[in-house]
C-alpha positions, 0 to 999 in steps of 0.5 A: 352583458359585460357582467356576464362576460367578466364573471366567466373568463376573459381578464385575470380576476383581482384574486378577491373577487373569487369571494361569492364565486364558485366554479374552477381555473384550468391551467392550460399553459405555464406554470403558477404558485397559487397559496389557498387556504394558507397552504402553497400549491403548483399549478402546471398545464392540466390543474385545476384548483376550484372556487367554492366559500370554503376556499380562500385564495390569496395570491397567484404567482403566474410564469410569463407564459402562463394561460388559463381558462376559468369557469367561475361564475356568481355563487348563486349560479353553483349554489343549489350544488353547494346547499345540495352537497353541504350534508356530505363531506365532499365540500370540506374534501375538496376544501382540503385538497382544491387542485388537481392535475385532469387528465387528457379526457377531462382536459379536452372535455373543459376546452370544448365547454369552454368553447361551447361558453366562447360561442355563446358569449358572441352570440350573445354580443350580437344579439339585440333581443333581451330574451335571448340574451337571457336565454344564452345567459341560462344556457352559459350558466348550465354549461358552467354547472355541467362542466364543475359537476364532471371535474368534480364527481371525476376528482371524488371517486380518488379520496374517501368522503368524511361522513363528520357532522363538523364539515356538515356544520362548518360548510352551512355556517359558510354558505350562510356567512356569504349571505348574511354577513351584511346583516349577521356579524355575531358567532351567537346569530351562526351558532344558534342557526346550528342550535349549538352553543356559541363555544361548541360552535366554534370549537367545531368551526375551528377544528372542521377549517383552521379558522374560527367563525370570527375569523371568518367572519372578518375576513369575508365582510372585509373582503367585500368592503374591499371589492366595493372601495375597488370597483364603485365610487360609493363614498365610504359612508355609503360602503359603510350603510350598504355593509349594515355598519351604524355609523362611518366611524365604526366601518373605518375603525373595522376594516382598519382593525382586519385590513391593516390600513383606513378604507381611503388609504385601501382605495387610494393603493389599489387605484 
């Protein structure tokens, strides 16, 4: 059960490995800077900032006494929420503004789910039946999805939702990249799922994120790349079959190009 442990909260995650997650980090003693999406935000007792594709965080700057408790969990455990809202302009909303300050209802409503997480994770510990750690597992799922789905629906009353065809098209092509970038590293292959024109597509990519879809796509498949130089011991041509690359040489002349160094140098600095 350690993954199901990780993935919920007890260490503070390598900041890449909120890639393919959702869920949100509150903020419950100290202070940080966090930068999101290139954009510099403070963290105190009571903030919040979410985990979805559309948010990219880069660094986190924690004071000494800086606490936190994190519901961020596989993107498949959130994803049925994403696709559901991906036709609305929330996704994009919140991508826009990914922290905010809850208030003592909402604060003490997040510790006690919180618990209610802690208590099943011990459950779970001392259990020697696969199928009710499977079950306590579901449960830990739902009380992740409840908890997002409360902070989030609270946060949205404050702004107006965009009702743009962009965010809708931006926020899909994202969601698809997180599943297809193994096999789908091409602008045409997104944009013609979008039945648009690869420069239509693009233009509306950009305009909707700041980014364009190449971009995009760099980022996400060298994010992963890094996450598997960090946490398996594949060799670097097992990394580069996994990532669907024809040969070694065209995965280290890639990554190298969007990392800034060769994948043995990455795994030998982050060790």
């Amino acid at each position: 059960m350690k993954t199901v442990i990780d993935n919920i909260i007890r260490s503070y995650e390598p900041l890449h490995e909120f890639w393919n997650k959702g869920g949100f980090v509150l903020c419950t003693a100290g202070e940080a800077e966090i930068r999101i999406n290139d954009s510099i935000y403070y963290l105190k007792t009571g903030s919040v900032f979410i985990v979805t594709p559309l948010i990219q965080i880069y660094e986190i700057k924690p004071s000494a006494d800086f606490e936190r408790i994190s519901f961020v969990n596989e993107l498949k455990v959130f994803y049925p929420i994403f696709k559901q809202i991906s036709d609305t302009g929330i996704p994009l909303k919140i991508s826009k503004s990914p922290c905010w300050i809850l208030n003592d209802d909402e604060f003490l409503f997040v510790k006690s789910q919180h618990n209610r997480i802690e208590k099943k994770i011990n459950d779970i510990t001392s259990s020697n039946s696969t199928e009710e750690r499977q079950m306590l597992t579901h449960i830990i799922n739902l009380i992740c999805v409840e908890t997002m789905l409360e902070v989030v629906s609270n946060h949205i009353k404050t702004f107006e939702i965009p009702s743009l065809r962009n965010s809708n098209v931006a926020y899909s092509f994202i969601l698809t990249l997180h599943e297809k970038y193994r096999s789908e590293r091409t602008v045409s292959w997104y944009a013609a799922q979008a039945h648009m024109s690869t420069g239509h597509f693009s233009a509306i990519i950009r305009e909707a994120t700041g980014q364009s879809p190449s971009e995009w796509i760099s980022s996400v498949t060298t994010t992963y790349a890094k996450l598997l130089l960090e946490q398996t011991d594949k060799s670097i041509k097992e990394i580069a079959n996994e990532l669907n690359f024809p040969e070694q040489f065209t995965f280290r002349k890639y990554f190298k190009r969007y990392a800034g160094m060769s994948p043995s140098d990455y795994r030998n600095e982050a060790r």
